[in-house]
C-alpha positions as CSV (number, residue, x, y, z in Angstrom):
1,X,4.6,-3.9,9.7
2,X,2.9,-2.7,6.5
3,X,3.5,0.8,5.2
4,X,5.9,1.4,2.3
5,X,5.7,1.7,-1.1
6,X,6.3,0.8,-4.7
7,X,7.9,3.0,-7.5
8,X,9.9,1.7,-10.7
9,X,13.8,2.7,-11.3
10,X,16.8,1.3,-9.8
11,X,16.5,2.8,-6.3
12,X,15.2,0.8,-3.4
13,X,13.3,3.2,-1.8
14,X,9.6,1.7,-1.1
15,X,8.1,4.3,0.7
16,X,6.9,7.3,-2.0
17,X,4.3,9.0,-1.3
18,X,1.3,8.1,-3.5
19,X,0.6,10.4,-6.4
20,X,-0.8,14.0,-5.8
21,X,-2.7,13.9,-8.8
22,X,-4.3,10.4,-8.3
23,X,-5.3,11.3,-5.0
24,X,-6.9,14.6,-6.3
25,X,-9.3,12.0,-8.7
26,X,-10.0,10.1,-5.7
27,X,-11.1,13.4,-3.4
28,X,-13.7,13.9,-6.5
29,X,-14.8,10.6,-6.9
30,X,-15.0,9.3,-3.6
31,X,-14.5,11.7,-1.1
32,X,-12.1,13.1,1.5
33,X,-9.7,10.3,2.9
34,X,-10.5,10.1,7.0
35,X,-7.7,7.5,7.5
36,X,-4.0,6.3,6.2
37,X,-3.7,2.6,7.2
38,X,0.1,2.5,6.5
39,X,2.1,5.7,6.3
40,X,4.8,7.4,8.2
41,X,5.2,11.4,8.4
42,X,6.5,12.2,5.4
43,X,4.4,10.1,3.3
44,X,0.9,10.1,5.0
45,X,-2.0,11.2,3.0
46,X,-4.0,12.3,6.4
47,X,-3.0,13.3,9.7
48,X,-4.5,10.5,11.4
49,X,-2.2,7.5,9.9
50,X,-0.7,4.2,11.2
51,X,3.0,4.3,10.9
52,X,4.7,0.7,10.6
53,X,6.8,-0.3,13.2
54,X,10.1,-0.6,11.3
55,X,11.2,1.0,8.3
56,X,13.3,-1.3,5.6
57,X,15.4,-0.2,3.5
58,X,18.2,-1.6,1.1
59,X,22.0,-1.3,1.0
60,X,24.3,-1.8,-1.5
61,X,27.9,-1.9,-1.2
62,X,31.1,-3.3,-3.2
63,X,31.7,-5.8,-0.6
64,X,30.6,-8.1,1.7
65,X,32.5,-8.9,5.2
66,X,30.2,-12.1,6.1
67,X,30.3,-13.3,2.4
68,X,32.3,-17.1,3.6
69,X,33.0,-18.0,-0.2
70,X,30.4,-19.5,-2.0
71,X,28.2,-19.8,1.0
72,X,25.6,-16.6,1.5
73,X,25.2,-16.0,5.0
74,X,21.2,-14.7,5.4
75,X,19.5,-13.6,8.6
76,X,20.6,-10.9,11.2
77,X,24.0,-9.8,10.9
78,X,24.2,-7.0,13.2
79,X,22.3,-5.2,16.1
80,X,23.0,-2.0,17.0
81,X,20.3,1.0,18.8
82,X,17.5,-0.8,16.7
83,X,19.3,-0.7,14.0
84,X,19.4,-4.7,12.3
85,X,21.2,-5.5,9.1
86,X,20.6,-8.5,6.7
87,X,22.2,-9.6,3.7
88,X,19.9,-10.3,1.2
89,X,22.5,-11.2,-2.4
90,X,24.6,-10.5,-4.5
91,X,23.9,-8.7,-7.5
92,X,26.3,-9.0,-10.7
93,X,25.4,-5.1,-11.5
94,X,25.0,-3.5,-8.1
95,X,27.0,-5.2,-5.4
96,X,26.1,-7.3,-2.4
97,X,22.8,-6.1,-1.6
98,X,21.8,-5.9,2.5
99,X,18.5,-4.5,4.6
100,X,18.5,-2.3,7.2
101,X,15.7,-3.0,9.5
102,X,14.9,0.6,12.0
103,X,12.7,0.6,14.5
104,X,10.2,3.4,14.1
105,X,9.5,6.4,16.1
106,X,7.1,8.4,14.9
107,X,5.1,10.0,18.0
108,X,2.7,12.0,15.4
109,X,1.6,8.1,14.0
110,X,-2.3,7.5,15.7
111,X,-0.9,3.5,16.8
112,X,2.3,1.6,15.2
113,X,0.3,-1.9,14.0
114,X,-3.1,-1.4,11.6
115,X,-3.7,-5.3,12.1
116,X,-4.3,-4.3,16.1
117,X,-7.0,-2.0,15.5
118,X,-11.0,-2.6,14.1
119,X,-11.2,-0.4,10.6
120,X,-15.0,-0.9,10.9
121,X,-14.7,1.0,13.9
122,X,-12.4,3.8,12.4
123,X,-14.6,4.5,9.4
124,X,-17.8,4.3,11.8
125,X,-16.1,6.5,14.1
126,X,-14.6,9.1,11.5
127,X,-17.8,9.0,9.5
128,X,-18.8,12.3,9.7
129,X,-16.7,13.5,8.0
130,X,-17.9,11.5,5.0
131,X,-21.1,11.8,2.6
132,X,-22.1,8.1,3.0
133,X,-21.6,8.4,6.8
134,X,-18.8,6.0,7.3
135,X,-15.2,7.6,7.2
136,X,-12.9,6.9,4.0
137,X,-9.8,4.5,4.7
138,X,-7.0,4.4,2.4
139,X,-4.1,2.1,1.8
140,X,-1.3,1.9,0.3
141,X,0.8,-1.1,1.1
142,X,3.7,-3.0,0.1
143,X,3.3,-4.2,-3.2
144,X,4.9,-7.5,-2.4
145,X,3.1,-8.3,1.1
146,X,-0.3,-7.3,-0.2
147,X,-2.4,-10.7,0.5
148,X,-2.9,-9.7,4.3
149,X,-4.3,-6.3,3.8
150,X,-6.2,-7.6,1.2
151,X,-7.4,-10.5,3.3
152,X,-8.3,-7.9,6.1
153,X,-9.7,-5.1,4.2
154,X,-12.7,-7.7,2.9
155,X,-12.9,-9.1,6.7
156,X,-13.2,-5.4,7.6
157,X,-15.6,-4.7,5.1
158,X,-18.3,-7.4,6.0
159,X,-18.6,-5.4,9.1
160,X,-18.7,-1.9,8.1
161,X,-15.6,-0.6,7.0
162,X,-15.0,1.6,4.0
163,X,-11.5,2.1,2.6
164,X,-9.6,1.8,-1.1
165,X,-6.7,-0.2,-1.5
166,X,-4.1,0.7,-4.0
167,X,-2.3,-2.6,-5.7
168,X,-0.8,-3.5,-9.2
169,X,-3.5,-5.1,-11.6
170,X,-2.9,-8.5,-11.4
171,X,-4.3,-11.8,-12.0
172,X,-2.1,-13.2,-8.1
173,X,-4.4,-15.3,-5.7
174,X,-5.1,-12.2,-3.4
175,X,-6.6,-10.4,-5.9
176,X,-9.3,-13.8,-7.2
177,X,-9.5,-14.8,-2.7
178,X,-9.9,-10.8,-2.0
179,X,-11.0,-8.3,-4.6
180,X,-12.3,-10.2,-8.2
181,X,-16.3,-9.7,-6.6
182,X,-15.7,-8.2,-3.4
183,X,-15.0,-4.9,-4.0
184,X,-15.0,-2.5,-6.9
185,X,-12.5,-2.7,-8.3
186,X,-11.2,0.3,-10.9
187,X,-8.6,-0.1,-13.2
188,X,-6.4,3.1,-13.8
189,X,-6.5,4.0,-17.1
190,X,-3.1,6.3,-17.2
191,X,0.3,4.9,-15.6
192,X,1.3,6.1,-12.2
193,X,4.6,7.5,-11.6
194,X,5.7,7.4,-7.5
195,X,8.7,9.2,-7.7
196,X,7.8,12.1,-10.4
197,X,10.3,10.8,-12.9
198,X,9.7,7.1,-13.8
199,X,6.4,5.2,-14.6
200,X,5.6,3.1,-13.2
201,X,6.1,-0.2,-14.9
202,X,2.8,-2.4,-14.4
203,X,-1.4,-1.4,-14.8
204,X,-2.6,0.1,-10.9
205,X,-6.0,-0.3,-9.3
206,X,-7.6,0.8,-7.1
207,X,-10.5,-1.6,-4.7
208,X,-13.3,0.1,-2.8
209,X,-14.6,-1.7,-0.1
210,X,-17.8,-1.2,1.2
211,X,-21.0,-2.9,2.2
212,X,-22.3,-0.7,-0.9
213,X,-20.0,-2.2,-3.1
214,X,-21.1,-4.8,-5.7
215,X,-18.0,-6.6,-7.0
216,X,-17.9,-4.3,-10.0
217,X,-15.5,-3.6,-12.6
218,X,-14.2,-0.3,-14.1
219,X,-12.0,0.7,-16.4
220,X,-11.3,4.5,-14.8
221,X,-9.7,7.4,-16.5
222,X,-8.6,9.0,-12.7
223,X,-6.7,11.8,-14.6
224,X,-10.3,13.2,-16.1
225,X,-12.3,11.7,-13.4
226,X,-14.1,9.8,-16.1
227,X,-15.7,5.4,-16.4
228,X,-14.1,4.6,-19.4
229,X,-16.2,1.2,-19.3
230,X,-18.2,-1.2,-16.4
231,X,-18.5,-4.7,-16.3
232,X,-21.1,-5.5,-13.6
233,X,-24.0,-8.2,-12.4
234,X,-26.9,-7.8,-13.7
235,X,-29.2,-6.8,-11.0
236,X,-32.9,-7.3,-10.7
């Protein structure tokens, strides 16, 4: 299940914490966060988060004991105490890349699987602790499984729920199906950098949904807190 995250370089590590300073704009902006939708401990922007229920991560080593020739052998390799590992490739530069599926642990997490729970209920139900009366969600999900939490966050939306979703800027068919009109939609004027050393390589934004939202577009300075420029409907 959903929950890591995205940063550039040549590591495989998905699960950074999202940016101190970006979520300092989004405290000023749109309020305190009531809810992490995909986290784990060491990562979770508020106490109350759900945690995935495995954690994936990549291997690389200079050899490959299942590699039979020219034939790549995918799928489960090994099971051992929850521990699964897949080969993925081979990479000319680094090696034969694998995964490493864990199962997850984490007794602090509030449940293990964000599909199985109503987010119109959490932001109803954590709501006072927010100006507009409905509690803030946020989300942060893998950057290459987004359409789902996409698709769920607008589901969630038409009945109440209020959250921001953190994505690349992008033109893919879960942003047209999910956000373009949806939900406001800011683009982050200012590169993020998820690991305090390298930018990231591609445009952010951020998507509020909420039933206040009018599928709005802004161009947002979050380092100065500041709408750079708005492209809206014209309303009567």
């Amino acid at each position: 299940m959903g929950g890591p995250r995205v940063t550039s370089g040549t590591d495989s590590k998905q699960d950074y914490r999202s940016p101190s300073e970006l979520m300092t704009g989004i405290g000023k902006r749109f309020g305190p966060i009531s809810f992490d939708l995909a986290a784990h401990a060491g990562n979770k922007q508020h106490p109350r988060y759900f945690a995935p229920t495995h954690f994936t991560e990549q291997i690389i080593l200079d050899h490959h004991p299942w590699d039979m020739g020219d034939v790549k052998l995918h799928g489960p390799m090994e099971g051992v105490d929850g521990v699964q590992i897949s080969f993925v490739k081979h990479d000319k530069k680094k090696g034969y890349i694998h995964e490493k599926k864990t199962r997850n642990d984490d007794p602090e997490a509030y449940g293990k699987d964000a599909f199985a729970h109503s987010w119109a209920d959490l932001s109803k139900k954590f709501g006072g602790e927010h100006r507009s009366g409905r509690g803030l969600l946020y989300l942060n999900c893998e950057f290459n499984d987004i359409t789902p939490w996409a698709r769920r966050f607008f589901e969630e939306s038409e009945k109440g729920a209020n959250g921001l979703l953190l994505t690349p800027m992008t033109t893919a068919n879960w942003f047209r199906d999910y956000m373009a009109g949806k939900a406001d939609c800011y683009m982050l004027s200012g590169r993020l950098s998820f690991d305090g050393k390298n930018v990231f390589p591609k445009d952010c934004c951020l998507s509020h949904y909420s039933p206040d939202c009018h599928g709005d577009l802004f161009l947002w300075d979050w380092q100065k807190d500041e709408i750079c420029h708005s492209w809206g409907r014209t309303r009567r």
